[in-house]
RODO-2510 file (C-alpha; in nm, 4 decimals, decimal comma):
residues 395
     n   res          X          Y          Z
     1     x    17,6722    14,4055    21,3509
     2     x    17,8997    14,2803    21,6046
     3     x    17,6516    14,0468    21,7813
     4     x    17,5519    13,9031    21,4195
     5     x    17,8710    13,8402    21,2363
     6     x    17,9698    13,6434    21,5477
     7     x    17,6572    13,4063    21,4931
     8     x    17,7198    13,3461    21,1797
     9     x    18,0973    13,2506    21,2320
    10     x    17,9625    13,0213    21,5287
    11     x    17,7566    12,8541    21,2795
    12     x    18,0037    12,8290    20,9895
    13     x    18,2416    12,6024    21,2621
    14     x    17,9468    12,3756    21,2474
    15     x    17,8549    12,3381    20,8813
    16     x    18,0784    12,0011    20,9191
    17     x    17,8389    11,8080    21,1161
    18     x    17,5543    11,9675    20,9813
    19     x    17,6583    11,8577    20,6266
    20     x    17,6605    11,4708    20,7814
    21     x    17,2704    11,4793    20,8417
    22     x    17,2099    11,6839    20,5068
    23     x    17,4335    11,4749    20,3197
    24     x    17,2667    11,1406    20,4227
    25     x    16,9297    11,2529    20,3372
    26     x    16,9981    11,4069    19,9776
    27     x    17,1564    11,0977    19,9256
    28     x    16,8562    10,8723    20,0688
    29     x    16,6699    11,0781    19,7949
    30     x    16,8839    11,0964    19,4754
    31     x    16,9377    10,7038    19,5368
    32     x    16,5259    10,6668    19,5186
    33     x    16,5363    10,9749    19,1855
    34     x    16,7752    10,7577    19,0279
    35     x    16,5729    10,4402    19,1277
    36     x    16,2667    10,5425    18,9740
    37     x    16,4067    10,6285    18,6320
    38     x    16,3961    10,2928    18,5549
    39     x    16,0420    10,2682    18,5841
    40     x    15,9513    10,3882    18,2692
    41     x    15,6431    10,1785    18,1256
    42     x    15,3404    10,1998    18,2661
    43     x    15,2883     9,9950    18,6392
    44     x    15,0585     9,6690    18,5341
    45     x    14,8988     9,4208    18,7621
    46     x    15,0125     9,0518    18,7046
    47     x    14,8690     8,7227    18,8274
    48     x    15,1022     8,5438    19,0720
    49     x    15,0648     8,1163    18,9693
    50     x    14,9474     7,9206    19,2254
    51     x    15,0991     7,5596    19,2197
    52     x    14,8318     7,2973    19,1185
    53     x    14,8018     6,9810    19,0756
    54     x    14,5332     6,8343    18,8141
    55     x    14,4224     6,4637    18,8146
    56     x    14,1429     6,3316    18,5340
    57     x    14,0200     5,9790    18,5525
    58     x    13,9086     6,0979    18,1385
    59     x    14,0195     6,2977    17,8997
    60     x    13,7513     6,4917    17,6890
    61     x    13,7080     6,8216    17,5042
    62     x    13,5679     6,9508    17,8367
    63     x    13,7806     6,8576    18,0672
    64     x    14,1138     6,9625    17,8759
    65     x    13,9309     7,2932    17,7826
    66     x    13,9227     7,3118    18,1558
    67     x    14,3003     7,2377    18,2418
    68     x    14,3894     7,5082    17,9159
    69     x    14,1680     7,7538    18,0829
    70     x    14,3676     7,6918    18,4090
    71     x    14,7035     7,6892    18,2853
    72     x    14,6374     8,0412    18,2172
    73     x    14,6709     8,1321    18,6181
    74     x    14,8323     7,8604    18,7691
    75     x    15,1456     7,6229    18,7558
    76     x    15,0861     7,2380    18,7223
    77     x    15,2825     7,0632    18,9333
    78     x    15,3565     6,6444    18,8629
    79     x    15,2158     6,4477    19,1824
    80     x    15,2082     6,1399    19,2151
    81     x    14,7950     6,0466    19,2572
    82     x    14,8657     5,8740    19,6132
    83     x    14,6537     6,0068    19,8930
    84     x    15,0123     6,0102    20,1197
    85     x    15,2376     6,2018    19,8367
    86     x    14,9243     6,4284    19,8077
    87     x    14,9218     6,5034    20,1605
    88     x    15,3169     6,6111    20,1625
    89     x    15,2519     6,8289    19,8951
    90     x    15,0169     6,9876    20,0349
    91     x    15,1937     6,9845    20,3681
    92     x    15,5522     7,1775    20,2444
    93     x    15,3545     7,4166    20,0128
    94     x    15,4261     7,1885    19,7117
    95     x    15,0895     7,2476    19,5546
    96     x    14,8466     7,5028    19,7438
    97     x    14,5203     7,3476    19,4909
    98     x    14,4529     6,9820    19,3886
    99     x    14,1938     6,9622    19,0974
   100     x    14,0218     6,5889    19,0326
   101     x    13,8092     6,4694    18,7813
   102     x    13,6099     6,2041    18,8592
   103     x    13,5519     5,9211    18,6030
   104     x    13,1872     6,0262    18,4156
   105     x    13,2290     6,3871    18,5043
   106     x    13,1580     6,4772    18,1389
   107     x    12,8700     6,2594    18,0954
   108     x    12,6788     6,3936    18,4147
   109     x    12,7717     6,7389    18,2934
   110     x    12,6403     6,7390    17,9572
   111     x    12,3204     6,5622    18,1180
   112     x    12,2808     6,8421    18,3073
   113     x    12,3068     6,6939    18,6447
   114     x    12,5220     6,7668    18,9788
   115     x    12,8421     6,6805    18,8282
   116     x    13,1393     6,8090    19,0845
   117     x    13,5018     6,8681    19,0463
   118     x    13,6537     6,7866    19,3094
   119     x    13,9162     6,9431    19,5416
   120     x    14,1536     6,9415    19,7985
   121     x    14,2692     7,2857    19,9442
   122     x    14,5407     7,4071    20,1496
   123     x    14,3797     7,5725    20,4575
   124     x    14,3816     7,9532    20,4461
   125     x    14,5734     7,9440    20,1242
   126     x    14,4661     8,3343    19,9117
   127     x    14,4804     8,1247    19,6009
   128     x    14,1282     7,9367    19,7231
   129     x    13,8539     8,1633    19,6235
   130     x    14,0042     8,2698    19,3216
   131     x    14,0873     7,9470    19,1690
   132     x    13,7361     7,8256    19,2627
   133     x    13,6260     8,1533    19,0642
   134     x    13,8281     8,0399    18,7661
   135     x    13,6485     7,6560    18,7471
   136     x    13,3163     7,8027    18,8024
   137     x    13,3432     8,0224    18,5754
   138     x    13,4450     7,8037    18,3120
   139     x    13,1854     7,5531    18,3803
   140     x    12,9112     7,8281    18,4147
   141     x    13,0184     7,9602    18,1009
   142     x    12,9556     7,5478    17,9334
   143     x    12,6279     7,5390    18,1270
   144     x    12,4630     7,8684    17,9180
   145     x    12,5902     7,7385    17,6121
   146     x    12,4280     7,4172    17,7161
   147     x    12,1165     7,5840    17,8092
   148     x    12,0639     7,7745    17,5135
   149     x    12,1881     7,5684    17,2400
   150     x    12,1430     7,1677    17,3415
   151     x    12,2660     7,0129    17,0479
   152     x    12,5919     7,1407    17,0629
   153     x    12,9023     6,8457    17,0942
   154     x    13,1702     6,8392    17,3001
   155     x    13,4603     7,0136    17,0482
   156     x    13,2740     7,3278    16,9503
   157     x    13,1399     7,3551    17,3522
   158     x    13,4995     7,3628    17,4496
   159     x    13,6311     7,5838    17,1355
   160     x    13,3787     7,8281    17,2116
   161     x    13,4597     7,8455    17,5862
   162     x    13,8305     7,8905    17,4873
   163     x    13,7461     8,2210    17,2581
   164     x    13,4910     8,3656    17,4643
   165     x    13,7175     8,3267    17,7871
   166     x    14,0410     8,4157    17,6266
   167     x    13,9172     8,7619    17,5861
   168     x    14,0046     9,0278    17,8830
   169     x    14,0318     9,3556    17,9377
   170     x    14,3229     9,6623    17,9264
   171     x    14,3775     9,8402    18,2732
   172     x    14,6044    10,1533    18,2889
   173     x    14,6732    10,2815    18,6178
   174     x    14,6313    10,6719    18,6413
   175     x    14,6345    10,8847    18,9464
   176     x    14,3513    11,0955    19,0558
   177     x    14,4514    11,3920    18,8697
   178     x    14,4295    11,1444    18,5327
   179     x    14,7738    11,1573    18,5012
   180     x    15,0107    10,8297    18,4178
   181     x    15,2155    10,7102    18,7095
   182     x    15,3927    10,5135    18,4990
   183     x    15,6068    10,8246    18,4029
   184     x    15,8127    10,8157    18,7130
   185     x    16,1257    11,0224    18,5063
   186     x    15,9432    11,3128    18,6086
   187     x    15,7726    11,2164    18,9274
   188     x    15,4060    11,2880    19,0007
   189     x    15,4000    11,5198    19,3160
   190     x    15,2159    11,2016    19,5087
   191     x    15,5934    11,0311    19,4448
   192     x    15,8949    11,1390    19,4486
   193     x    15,8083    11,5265    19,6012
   194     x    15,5923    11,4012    19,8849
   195     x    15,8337    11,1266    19,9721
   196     x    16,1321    11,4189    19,9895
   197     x    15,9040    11,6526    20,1784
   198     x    15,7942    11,3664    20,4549
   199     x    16,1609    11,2997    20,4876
   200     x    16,2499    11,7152    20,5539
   201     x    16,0566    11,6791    20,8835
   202     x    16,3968    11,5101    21,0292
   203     x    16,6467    11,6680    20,8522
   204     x    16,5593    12,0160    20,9146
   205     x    16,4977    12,0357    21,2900
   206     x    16,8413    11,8200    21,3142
   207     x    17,0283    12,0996    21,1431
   208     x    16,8584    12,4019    21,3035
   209     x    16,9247    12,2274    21,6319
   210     x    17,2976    12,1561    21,5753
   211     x    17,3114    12,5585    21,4395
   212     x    17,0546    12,7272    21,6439
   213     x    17,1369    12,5749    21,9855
   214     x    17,5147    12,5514    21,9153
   215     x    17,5165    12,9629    21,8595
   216     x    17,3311    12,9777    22,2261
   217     x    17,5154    12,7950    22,3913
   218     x    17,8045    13,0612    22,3028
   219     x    17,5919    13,3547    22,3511
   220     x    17,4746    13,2102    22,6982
   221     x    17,8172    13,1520    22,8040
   222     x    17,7954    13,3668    23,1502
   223     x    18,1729    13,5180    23,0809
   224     x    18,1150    13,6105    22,7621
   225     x    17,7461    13,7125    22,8571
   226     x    17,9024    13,9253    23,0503
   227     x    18,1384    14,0962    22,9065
   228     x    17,9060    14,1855    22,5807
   229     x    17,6716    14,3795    22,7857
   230     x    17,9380    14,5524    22,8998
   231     x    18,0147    14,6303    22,5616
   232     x    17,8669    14,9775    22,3634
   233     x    17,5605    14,7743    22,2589
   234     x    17,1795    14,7989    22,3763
   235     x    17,0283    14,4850    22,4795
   236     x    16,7451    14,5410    22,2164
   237     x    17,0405    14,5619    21,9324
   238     x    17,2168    14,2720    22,1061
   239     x    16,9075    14,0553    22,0777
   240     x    16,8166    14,1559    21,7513
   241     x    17,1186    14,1298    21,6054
   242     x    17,1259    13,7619    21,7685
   243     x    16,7377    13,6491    21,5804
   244     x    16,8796    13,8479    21,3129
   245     x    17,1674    13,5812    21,2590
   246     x    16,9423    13,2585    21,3671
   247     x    16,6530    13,3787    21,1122
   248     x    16,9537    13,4280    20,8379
   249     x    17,0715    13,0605    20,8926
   250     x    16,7142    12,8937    20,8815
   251     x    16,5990    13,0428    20,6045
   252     x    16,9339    12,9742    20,4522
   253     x    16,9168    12,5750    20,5546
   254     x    16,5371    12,5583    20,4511
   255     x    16,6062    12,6979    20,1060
   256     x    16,9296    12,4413    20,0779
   257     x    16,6967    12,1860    20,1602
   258     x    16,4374    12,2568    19,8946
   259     x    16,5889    12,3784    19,6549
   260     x    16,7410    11,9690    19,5824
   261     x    16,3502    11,8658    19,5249
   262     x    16,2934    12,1119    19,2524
   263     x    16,6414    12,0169    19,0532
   264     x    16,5216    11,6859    19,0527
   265     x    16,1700    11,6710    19,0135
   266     x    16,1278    11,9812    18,8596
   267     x    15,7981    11,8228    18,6595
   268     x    15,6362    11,7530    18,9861
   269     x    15,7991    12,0355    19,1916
   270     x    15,5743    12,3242    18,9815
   271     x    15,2544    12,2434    19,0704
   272     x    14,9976    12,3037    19,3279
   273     x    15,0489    12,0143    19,5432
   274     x    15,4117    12,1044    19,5557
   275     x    15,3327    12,4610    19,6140
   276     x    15,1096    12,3687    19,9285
   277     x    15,4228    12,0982    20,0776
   278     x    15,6536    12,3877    20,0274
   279     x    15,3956    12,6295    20,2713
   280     x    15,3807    12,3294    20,4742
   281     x    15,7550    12,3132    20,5407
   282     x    15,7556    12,6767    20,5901
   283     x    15,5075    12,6175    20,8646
   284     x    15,7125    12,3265    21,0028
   285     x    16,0352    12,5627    20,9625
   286     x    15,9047    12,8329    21,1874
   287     x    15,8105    12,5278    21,4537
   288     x    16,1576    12,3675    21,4074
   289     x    16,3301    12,7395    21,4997
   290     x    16,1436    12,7731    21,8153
   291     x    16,1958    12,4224    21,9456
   292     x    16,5437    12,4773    21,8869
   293     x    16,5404    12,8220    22,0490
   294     x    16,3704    12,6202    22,3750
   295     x    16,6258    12,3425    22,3422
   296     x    16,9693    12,5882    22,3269
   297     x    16,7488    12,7519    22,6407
   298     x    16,7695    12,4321    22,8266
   299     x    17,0931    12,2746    22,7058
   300     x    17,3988    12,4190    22,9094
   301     x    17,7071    12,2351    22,7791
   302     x    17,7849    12,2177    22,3613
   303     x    17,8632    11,8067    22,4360
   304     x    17,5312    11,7243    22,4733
   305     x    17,3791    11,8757    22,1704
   306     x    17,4293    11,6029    21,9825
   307     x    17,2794    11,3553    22,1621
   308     x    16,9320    11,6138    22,2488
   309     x    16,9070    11,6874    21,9083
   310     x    16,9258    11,3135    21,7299
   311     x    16,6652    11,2517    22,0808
   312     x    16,4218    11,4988    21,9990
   313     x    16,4073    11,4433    21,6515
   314     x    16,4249    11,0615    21,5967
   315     x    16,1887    10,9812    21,8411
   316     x    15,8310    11,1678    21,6856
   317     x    15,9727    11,0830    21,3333
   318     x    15,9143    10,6976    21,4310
   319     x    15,5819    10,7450    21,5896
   320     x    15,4472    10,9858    21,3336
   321     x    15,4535    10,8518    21,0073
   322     x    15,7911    11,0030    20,8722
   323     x    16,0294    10,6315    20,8444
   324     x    15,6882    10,4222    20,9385
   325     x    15,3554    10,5360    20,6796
   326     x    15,0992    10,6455    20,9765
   327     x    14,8258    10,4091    20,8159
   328     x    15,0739    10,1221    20,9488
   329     x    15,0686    10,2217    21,2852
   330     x    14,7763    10,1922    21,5695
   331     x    14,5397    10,4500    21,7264
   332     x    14,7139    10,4894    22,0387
   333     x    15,0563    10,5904    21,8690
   334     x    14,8834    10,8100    21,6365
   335     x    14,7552    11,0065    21,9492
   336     x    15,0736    11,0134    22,1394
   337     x    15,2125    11,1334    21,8256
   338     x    14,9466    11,4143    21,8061
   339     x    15,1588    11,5716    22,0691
   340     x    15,4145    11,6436    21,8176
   341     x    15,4364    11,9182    21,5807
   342     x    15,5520    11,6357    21,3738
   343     x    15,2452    11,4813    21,3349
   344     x    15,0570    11,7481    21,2008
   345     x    15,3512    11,8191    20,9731
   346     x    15,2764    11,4310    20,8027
   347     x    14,9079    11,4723    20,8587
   348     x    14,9072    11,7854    20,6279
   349     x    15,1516    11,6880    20,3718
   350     x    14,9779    11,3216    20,3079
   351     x    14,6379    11,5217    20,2726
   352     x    14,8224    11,7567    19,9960
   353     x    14,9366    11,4591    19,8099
   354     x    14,6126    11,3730    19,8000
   355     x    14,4854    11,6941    19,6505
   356     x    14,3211    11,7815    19,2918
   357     x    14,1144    12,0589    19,3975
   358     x    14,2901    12,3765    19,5895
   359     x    14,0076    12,5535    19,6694
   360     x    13,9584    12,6514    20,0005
   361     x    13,7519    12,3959    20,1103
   362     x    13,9789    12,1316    19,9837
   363     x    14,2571    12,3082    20,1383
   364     x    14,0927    12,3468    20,4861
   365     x    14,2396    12,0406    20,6337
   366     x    14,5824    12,0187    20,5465
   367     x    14,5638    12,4571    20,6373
   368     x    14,4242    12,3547    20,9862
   369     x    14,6944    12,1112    21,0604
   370     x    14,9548    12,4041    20,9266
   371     x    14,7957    12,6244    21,1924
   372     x    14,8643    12,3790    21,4702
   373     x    15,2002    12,4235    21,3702
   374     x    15,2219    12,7488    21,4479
   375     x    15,0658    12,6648    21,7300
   376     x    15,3509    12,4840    21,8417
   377     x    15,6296    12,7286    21,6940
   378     x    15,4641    12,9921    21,9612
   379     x    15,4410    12,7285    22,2388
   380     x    15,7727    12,6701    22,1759
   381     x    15,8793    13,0204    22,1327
   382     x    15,7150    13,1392    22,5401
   383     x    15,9133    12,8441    22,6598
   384     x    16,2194    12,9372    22,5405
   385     x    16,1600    13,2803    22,6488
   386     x    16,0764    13,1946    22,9755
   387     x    16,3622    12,9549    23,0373
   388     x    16,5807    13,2009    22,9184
   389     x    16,4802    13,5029    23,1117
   390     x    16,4951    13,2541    23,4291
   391     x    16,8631    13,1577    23,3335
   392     x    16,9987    13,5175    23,3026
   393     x    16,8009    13,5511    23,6574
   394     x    17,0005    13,2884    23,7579
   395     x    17,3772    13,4116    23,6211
***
């Protein structure tokens, strides 16, 4: 086991640098574990205030039940009622909403005629439509009780319109398996696991490069080449012994690397989804060997592995959703990224995120995309073959 022990030794004199990349990504990922145990309660939606400012030529029941009812979603802001300090507001972001009341606004109200608030927006502001929602609604809301019960005055109109519209509803934010996502201490597997396994797609080919291709370009040193087929050794045992030693140190990074994810999410780690991203990686693994097989069959000198390997594994990462979510970017980079076993590494492991059903059907997609993978390792795998059976050729 002449041919393997010297692999391994090869790769051991590299641990150093491989430890840099490996290092810098558990720590990219224990930083966001021990982010997210802070998030304890329950994620809730609140209203962002919009900065308003209210000016009423009267002041009746209805028209401060109206301001109450606003100062529930929006910030009043003092302006002075000039049509120029208006304007500068409204011009620096100031106010994004100016509410008037015109003088007999109540009295054309309660007579049931066109009575108008008036306004002055800030073009393309996102606070518009809903703070138009908010006085409609509240003057809807008068114009039933109105309707229905004519005799009503002013005080119990507006007391009634504060009860009725100071009621609301709870929302609790579940994902689609029904489970809480406000428990982020123990991760739900469309967190903290599927952000750690999106990440492995550029950590793992980096160190299977920097071991793989550093090993071959030892092995396919032409002296030493040489002189161990001139050794007592078959070429079959020689080359055996050699994917022997490469298939040892994969398997042996690809375990290091997910082993981390089930320490610290080992609530979201056990379960399906996780079971399907850990196939998925597999997949990917067998597709990260070969391309670093091809790429210690092209490189020549062990200076330049570096630089190929941070090349060739930076550049899909960017275009195919690993450090930029693929719903961000366009078409046309999604299908140059196709290309790339990377892609279909993402595509898969966002579509098992997704899951709550592992049937086969369900499965299907994210299986397909696994496929292509493999597609790729044995793409990958002819190349290498080929290049190398032309270099020995060559020597």
């Amino acid at each position: 086991m002449q041919v393997f022990k010297l692999g391994l030794k090869i790769i051991r004199k590299n641990i150093p640098m491989m430890m840099i990349y490996v290092g810098t990504f558990l720590g990219i990922t224990i930083s966001f574990a021990f982010a997210g145990t802070s998030r304890q309660q329950p994620p809730s939606f609140a209203d962002e205030k919009a900065d308003v400012a209210f000016f009423a030529a009267e002041s009746t029941p209805l028209v401060d039940g109206l301001k109450r009812e606003l100062s529930k979603s929006v910030n009043f802001v003092d302006v002075r009622d000039d049509p120029e300090a208006i304007q500068d507001a409204l011009y620096f972001e100031s106010v994004t909403y100016v509410v008037r009341i015109p003088k007999g606004f109540t009295g054309q109200f309660l007579a049931g005629k066109d009575a108008k608030v008036e306004k002055i927006t800030l073009p393309d502001s996102v606070y518009n439509a809903y703070l138009d929602l908010a006085v409609n609604r509240y003057l809807s809301t008068a114009r039933l009780y109105l309707k229905n019960d004519p005799g009503i005055s002013q005080r119990d109109l507006a007391a009634r319109l504060d009860t009725d519209l100071s009621k609301g509803a709870k929302v609790f934010l579940t994902d689609t398996a029904g489970r809480d996502n406000g428990s982020f201490s123990g991760y739900s597997h469309t967190g903290f696991t599927a952000f750690y396994f999106i990440y492995l797609a550029y950590v793992l080919p980096l160190v299977l490069i920097f071991g793989i291709t550093n090993v071959m370009a030892v092995y396919n040193d032409r002296d030493l080449s040489r002189r161990n087929f001139c050794a007592p050794i078959s070429f079959v045992r020689y080359n055996l012994q050699f994917i022997l030693a490469t298939c040892a140190f994969s398997l042996a990074a690809w375990v290091i690397l997910v082993l981390p994810c089930a320490i610290l999410d080992r609530n979201g780690f056990f379960t399906g989804n996780a079971a399907a991203q850990v196939l998925n990686s597999f997949a990917f693994l067998l597709c990260a060997s070969a391309f670093a097989f091809l790429i210690g069959s092209l490189v020549k000198g062990r200076s330049t592995v570096s630089a190929v390997a941070n090349v060739f594994t930076l550049g899909p990462c960017f275009i195919s959703g690993v450090f930029i979510p693929q719903k961000y970017l366009n078409d046309a980079v999604l299908r140059i990224a196709s290309f790339t076993p990377v892609y279909w590494y993402v595509t898969a492991d966002n579509k098992i995120a997704e899951l709550t059903d592992f049937g086969l059907m369900s499965l299907s997609p994210s299986l397909f995309c696994m496929l292509v993978e493999l597609c790729f390792a044995a793409a990958f795998l002819l190349l290498g073959l080929v290049v190398g059976k032309k270099r020995r050729a060559a020597d």
